[in-house]
C-alpha positions in Angstrom: 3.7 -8.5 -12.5 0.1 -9.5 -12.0 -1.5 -6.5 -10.9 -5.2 -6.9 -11.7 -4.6 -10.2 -8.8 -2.3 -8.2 -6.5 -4.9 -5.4 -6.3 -7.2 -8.0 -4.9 -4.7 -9.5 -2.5 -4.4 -6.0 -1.3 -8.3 -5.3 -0.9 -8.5 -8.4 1.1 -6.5 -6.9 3.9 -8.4 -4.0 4.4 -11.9 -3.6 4.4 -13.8 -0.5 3.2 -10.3 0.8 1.9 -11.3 3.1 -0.6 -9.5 2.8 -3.8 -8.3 5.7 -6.4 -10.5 5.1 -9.2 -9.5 8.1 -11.7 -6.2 6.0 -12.7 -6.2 3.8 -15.1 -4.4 0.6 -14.8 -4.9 -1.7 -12.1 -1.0 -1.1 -11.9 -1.7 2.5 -11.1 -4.6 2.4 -8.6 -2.4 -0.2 -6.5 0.3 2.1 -6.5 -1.3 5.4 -5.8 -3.8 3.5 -3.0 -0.5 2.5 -1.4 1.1 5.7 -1.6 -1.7 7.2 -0.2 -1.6 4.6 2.9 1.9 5.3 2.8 1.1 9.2 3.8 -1.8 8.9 5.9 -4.0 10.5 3.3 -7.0 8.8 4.8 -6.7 10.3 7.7 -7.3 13.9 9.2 -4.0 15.9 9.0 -4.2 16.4 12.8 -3.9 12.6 13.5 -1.6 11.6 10.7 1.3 9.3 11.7 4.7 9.3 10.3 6.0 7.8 7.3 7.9 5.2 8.7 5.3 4.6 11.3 3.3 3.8 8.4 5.5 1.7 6.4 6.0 -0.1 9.5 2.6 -1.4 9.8 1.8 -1.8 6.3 4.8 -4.6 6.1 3.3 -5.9 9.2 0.0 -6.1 8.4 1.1 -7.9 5.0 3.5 -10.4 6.8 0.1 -11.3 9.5 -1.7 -11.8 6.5 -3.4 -15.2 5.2 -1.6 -14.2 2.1 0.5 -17.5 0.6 4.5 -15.8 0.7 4.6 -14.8 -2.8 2.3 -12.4 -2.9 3.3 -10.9 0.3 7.0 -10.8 -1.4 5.6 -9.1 -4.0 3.5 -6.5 -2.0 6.1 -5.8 0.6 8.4 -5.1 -2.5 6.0 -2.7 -3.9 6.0 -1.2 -0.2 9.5 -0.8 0.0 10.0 1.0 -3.9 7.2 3.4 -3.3 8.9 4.0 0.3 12.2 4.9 -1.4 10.4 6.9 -4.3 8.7 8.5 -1.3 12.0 9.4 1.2 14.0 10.9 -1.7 11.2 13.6 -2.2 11.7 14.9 1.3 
């Protein structure tokens, strides 16, 4: 995969996401930034949504994207195999 481009397309649907910068392949800071979307970590514990919840609207705000359809392929999939990754932990 192209991952220095996909962690662009992914910066262009959020603005002033911040982005884990102590890993170090563009690979790994795509990942771990969407795992941490994934579990809220961005917001206060108190106010923290659900897993799913936020699943749900990370696919959703990928599929309203401008994105051309590849790219949101290829993000959504990324999406869906940290998801799995994530469930089988709990």
């Amino acid at each position: 995969m192209k991952y220095d481009y996909l962690l662009n397309q992914y910066k262009s649907l959020w603005q002033n996401r911040q982005l884990i910068t102590e890993e170090n392949t563009p690979e790994q800071v795509l990942k771990r930034t969407i795992q941490r979307e994934l579990l809220d970590e961005n917001a206060h514990p108190r106010v923290r949504k659900s897993l799913y919840e936020k699943f749900y609207q990370a696919i959703k705000r990928i599929n309203e994207s401008s994105l051309v359809p590849e790219d949101k392929e290829e993000l959504i999939s990324i999406h869906i195999s940290l998801m799995e990754q994530l469930r089988s932990k709990k």
